[in-house]
MOPAC internal coordinates of N, CA, C and O (Angstrom, degrees):
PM7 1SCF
backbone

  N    0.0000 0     0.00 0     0.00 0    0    0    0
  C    1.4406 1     0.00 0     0.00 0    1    0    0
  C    1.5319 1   110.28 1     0.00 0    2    1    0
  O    1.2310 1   124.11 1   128.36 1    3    2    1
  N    1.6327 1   109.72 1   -51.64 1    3    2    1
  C    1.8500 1    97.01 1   175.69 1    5    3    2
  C    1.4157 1   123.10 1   -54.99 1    6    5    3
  O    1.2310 1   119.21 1   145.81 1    7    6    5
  N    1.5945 1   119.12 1   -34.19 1    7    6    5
  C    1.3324 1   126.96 1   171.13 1    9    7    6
  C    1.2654 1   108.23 1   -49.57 1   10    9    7
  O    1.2310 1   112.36 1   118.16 1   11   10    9
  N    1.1323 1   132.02 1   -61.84 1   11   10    9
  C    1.8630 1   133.82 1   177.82 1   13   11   10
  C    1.2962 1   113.60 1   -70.97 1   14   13   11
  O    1.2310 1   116.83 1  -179.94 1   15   14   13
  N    1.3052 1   123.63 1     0.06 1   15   14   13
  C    1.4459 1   125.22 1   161.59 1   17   15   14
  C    1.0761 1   124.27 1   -79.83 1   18   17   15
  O    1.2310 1   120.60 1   133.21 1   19   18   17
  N    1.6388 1   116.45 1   -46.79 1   19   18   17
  C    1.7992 1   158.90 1   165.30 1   21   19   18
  C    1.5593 1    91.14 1   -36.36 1   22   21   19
  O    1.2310 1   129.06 1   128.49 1   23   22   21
  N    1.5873 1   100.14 1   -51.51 1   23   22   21
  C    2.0341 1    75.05 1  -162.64 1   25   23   22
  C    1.2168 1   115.56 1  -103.78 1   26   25   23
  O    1.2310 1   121.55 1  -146.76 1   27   26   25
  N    1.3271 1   114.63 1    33.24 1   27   26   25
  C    1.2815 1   115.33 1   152.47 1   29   27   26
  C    1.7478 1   110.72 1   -91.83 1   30   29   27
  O    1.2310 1   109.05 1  -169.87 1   31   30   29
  N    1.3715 1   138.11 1    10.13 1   31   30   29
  C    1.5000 1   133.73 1  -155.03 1   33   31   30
  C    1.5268 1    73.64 1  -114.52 1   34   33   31
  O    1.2310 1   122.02 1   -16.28 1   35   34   33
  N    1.4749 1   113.74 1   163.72 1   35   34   33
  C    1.4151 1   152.40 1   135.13 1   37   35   34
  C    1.7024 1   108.55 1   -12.91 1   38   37   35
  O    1.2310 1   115.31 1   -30.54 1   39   38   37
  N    1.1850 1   126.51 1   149.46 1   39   38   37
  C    1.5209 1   121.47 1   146.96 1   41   39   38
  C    1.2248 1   106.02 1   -99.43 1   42   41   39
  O    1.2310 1   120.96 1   145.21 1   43   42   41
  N    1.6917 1   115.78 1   -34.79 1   43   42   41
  C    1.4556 1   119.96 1  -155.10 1   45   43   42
  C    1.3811 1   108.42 1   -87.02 1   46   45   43
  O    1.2310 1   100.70 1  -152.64 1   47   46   45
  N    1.0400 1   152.64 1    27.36 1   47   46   45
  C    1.2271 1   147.45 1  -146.87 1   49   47   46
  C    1.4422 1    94.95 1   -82.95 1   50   49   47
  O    1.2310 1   119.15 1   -18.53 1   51   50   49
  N    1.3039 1   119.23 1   161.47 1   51   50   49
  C    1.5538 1   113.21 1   171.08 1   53   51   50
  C    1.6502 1    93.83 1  -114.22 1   54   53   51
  O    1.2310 1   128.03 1   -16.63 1   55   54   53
  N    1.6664 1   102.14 1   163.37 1   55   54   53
  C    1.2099 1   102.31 1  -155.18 1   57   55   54
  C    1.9805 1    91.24 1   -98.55 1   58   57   55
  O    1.2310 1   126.78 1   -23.64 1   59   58   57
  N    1.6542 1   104.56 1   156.36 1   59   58   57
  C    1.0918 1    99.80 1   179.07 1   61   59   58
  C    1.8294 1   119.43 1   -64.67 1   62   61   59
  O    1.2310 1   120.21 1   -57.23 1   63   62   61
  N    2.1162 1   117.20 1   122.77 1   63   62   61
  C    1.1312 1   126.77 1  -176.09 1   65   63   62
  C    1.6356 1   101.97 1   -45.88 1   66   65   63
  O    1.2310 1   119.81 1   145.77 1   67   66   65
  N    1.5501 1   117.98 1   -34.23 1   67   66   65
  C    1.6481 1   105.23 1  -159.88 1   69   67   66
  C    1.7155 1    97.31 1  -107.08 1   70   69   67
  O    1.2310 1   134.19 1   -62.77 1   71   70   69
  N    1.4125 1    90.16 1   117.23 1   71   70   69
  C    1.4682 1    77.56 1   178.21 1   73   71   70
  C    1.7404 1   112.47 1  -125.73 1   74   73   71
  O    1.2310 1   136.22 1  -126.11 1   75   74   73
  N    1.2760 1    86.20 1    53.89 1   75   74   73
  C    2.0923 1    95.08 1   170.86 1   77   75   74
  C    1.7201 1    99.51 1   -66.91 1   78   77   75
  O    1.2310 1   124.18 1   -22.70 1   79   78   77
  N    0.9533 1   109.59 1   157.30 1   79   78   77
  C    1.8844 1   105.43 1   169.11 1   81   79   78
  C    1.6784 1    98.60 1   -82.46 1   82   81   79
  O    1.2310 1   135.88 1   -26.65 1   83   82   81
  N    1.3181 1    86.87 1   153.35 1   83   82   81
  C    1.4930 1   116.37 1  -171.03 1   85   83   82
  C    1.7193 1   111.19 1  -113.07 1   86   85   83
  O    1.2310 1   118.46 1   -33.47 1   87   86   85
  N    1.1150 1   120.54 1   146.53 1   87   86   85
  C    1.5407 1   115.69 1  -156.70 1   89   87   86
  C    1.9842 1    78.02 1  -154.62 1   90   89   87
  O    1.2310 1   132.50 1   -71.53 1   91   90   89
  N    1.5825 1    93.46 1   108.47 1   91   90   89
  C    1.6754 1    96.59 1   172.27 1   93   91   90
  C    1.4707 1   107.60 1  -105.96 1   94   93   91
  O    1.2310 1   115.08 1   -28.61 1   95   94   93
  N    1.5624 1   126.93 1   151.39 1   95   94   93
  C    1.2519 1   133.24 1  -150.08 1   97   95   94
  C    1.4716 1    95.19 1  -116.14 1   98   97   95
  O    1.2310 1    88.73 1  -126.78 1   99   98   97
  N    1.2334 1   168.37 1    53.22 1   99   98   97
  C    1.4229 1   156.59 1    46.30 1  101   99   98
  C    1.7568 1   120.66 1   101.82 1  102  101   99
  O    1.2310 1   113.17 1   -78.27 1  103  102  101
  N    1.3166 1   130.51 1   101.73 1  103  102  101
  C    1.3690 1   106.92 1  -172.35 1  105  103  102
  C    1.4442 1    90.00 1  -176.48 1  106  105  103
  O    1.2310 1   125.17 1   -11.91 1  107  106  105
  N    1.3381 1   107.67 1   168.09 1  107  106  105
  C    1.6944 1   122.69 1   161.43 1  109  107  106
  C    1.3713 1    91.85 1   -63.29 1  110  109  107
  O    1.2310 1   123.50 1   -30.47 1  111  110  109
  N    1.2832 1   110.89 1   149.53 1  111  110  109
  C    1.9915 1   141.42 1   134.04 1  113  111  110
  C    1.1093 1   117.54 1   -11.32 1  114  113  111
  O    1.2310 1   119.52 1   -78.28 1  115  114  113
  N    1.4903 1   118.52 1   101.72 1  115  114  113
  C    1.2963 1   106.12 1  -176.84 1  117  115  114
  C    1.2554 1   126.56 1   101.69 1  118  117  115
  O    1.2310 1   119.05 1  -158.61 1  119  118  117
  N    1.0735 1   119.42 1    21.39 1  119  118  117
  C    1.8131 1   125.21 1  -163.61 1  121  119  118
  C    1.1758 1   136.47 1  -136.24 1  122  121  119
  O    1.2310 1   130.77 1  -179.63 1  123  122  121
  N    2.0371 1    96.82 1     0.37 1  123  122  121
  C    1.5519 1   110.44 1   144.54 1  125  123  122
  C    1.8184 1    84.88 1   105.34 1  126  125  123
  O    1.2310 1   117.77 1  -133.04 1  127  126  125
  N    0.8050 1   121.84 1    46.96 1  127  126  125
  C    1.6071 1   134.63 1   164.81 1  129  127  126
  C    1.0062 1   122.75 1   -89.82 1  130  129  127
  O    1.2310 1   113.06 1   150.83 1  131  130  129
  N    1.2860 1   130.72 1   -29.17 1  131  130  129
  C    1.2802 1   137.38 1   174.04 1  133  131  130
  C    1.9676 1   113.10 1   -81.43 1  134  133  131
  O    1.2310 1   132.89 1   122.10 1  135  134  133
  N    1.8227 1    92.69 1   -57.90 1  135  134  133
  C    1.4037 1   113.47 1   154.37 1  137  135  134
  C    2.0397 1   114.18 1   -20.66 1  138  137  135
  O    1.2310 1   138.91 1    93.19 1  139  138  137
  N    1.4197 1    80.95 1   -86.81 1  139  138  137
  C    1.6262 1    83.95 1  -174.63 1  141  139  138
  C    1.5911 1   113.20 1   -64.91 1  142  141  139
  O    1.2310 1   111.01 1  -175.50 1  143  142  141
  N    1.1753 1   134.51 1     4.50 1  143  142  141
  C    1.6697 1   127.60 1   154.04 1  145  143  142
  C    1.4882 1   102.05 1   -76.82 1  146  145  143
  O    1.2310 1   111.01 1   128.32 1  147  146  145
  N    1.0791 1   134.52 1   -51.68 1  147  146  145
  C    1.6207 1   158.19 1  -144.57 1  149  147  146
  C    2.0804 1    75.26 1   -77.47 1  150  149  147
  O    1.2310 1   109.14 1   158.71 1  151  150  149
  N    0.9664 1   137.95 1   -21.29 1  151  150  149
  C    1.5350 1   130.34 1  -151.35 1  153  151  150
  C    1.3841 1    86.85 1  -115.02 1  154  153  151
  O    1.2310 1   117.10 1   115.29 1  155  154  153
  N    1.4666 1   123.13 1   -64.71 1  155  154  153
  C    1.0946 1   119.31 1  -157.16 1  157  155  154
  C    2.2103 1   111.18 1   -69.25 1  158  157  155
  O    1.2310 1   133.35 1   159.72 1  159  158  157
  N    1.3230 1    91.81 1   -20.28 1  159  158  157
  C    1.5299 1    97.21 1   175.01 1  161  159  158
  C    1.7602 1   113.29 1   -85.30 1  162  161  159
  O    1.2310 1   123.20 1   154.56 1  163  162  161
  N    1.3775 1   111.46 1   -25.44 1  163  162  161
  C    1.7634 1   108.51 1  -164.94 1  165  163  162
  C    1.0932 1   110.76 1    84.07 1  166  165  163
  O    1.2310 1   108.50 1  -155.02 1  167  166  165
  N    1.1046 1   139.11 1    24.98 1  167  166  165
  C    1.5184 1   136.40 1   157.31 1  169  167  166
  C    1.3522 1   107.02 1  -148.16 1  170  169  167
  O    1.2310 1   126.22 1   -17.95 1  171  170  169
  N    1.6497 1   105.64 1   162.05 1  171  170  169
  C    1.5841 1   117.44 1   157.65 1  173  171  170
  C    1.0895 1   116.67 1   -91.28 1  174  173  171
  O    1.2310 1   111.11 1   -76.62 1  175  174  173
  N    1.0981 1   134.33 1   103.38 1  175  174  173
  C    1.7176 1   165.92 1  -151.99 1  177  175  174
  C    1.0970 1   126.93 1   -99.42 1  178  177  175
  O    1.2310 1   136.19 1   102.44 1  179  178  177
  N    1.7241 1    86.25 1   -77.56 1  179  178  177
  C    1.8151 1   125.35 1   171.38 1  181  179  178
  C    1.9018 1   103.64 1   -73.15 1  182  181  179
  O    1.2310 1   118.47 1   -33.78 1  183  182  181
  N    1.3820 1   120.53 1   146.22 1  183  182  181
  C    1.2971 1   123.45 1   155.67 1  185  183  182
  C    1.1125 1   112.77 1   -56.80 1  186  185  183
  O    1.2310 1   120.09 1   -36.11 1  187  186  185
  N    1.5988 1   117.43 1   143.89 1  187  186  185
  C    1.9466 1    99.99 1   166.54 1  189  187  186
  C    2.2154 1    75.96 1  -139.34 1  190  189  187
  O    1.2310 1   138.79 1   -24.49 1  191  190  189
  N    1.4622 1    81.18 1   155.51 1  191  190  189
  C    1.5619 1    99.87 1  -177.43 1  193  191  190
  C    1.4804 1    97.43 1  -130.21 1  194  193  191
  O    1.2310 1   120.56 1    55.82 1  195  194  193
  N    1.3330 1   116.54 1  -124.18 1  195  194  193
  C    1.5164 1   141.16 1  -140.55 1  197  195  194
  C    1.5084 1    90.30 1   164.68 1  198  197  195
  O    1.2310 1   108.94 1   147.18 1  199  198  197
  N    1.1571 1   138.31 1   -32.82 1  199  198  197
  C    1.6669 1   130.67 1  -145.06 1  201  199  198
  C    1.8493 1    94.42 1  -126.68 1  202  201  199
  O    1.2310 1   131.59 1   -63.21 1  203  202  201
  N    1.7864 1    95.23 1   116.79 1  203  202  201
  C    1.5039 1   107.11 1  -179.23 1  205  203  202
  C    1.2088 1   113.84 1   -36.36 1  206  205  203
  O    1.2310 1   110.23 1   -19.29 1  207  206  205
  N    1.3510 1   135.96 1   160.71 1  207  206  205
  C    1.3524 1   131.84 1   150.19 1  209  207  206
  C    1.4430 1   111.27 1    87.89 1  210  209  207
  O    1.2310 1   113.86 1  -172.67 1  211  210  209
  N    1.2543 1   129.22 1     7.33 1  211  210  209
  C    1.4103 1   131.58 1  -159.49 1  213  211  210
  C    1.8545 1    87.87 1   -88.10 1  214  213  211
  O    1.2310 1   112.62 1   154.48 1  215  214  213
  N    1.1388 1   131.54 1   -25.52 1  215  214  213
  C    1.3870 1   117.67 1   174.31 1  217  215  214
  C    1.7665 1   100.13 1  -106.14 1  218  217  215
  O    1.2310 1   123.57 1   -60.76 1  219  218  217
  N    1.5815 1   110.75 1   119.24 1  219  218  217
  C    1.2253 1   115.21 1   143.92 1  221  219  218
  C    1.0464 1   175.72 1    -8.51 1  222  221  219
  O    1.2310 1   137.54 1    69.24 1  223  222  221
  N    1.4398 1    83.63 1  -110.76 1  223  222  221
  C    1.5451 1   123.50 1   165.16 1  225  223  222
  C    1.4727 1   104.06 1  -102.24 1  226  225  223
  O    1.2310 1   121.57 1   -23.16 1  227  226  225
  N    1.5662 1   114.59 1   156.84 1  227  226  225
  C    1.7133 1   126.32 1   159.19 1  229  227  226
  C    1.3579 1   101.28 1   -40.05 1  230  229  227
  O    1.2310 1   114.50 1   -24.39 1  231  230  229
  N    1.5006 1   128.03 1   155.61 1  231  230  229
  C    1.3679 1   125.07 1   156.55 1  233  231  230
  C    1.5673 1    96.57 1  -133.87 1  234  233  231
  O    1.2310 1   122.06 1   -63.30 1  235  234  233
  N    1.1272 1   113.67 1   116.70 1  235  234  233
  C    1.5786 1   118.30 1   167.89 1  237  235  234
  C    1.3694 1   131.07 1   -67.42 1  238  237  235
  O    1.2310 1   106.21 1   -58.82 1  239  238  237
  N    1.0348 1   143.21 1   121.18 1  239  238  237
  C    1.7595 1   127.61 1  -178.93 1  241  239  238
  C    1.3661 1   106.61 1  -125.02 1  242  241  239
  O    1.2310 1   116.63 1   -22.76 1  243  242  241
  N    1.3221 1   124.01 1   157.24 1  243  242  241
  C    1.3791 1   136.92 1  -165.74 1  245  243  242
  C    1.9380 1    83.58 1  -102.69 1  246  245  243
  O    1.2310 1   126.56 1   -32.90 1  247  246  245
  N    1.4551 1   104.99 1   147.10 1  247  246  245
  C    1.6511 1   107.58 1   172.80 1  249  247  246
  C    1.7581 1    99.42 1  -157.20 1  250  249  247
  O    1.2310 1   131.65 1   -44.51 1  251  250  249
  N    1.3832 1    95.11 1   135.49 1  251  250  249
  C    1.2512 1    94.42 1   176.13 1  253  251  250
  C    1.3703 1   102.64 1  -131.40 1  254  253  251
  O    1.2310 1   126.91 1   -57.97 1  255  254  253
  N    1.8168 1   104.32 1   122.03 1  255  254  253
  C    2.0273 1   107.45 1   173.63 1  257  255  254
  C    1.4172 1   105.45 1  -130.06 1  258  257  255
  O    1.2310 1   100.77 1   -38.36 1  259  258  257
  N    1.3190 1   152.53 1   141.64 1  259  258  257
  C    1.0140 1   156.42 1   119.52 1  261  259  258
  C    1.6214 1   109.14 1   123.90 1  262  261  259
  O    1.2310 1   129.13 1  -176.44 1  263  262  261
  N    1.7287 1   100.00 1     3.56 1  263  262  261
  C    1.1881 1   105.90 1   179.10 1  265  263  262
  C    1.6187 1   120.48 1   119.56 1  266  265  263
  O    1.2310 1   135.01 1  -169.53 1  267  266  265
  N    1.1646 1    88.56 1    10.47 1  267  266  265
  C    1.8997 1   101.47 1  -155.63 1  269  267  266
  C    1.5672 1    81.45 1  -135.52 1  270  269  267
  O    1.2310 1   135.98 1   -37.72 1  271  270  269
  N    1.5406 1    86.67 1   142.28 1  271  270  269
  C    1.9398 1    99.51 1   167.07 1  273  271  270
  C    1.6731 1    99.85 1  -107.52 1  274  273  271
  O    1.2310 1   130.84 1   -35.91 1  275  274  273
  N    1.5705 1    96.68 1   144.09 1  275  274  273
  C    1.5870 1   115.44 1   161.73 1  277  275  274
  C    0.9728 1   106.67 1  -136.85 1  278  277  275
  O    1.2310 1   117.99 1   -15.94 1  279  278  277
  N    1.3449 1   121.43 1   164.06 1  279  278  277
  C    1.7530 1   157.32 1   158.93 1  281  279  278
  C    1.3982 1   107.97 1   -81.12 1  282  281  279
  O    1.2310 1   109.59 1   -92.70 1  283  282  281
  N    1.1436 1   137.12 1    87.30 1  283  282  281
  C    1.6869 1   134.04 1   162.26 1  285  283  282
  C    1.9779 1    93.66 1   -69.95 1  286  285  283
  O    1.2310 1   127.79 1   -37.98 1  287  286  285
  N    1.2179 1   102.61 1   142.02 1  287  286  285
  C    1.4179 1   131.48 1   151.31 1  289  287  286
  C    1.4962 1   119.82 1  -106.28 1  290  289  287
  O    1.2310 1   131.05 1   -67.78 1  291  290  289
  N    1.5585 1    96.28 1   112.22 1  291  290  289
  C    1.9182 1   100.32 1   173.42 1  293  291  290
  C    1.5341 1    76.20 1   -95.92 1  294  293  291
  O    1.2310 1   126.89 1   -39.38 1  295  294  293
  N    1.8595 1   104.35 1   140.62 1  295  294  293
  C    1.4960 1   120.05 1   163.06 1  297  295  294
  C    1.3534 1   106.28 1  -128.25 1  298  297  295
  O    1.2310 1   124.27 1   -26.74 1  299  298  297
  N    1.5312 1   109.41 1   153.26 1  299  298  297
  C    1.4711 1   112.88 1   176.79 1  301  299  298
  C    1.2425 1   107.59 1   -54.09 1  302  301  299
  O    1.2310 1   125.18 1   -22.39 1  303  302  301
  N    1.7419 1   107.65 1   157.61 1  303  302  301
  C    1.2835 1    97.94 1   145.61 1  305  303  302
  C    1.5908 1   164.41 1   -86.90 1  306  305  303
  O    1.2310 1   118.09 1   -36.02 1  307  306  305
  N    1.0913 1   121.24 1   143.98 1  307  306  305
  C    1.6094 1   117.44 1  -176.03 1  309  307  306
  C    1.7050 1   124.31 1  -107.52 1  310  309  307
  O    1.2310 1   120.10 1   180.00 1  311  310  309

């Protein structure tokens, strides 16, 4: 089944230019995902509501701690 899945994808894809590791933040609706990026960066960045669904789309952020760059992902919730 993955083989007949496989050839429906691209060969050519180009590979992603930024390649810091990426660490996506994952959760039910409502559960402070946006919040806890907004903490770990020092600013309010991300929207934060009360009202489900207020994040979308992925939002990517650049973060730099200990000397090392990452990509946090705020993702909607599921």
């Amino acid at each position: 089944m993955l083989d007949e899945l496989l050839k429906h994808f691209d060969d050519d894809v180009e590979p992603d230019e930024d390649d810091t590791p990426k660490f996506a933040v994952i959760g039910r609706p409502n559960v402070g995902k946006s919040s806890f990026i907004n903490a770990l960066i020092g600013k309010e960045q991300n929207i934060v509501t009360d009202i489900a669904g207020t994040t979308r789309d992925s939002l990517n952020t650049k973060f730099n701690k200990f000397g090392f760059d990452f990509t946090l992902v705020d993702t909607a919730g599921a």
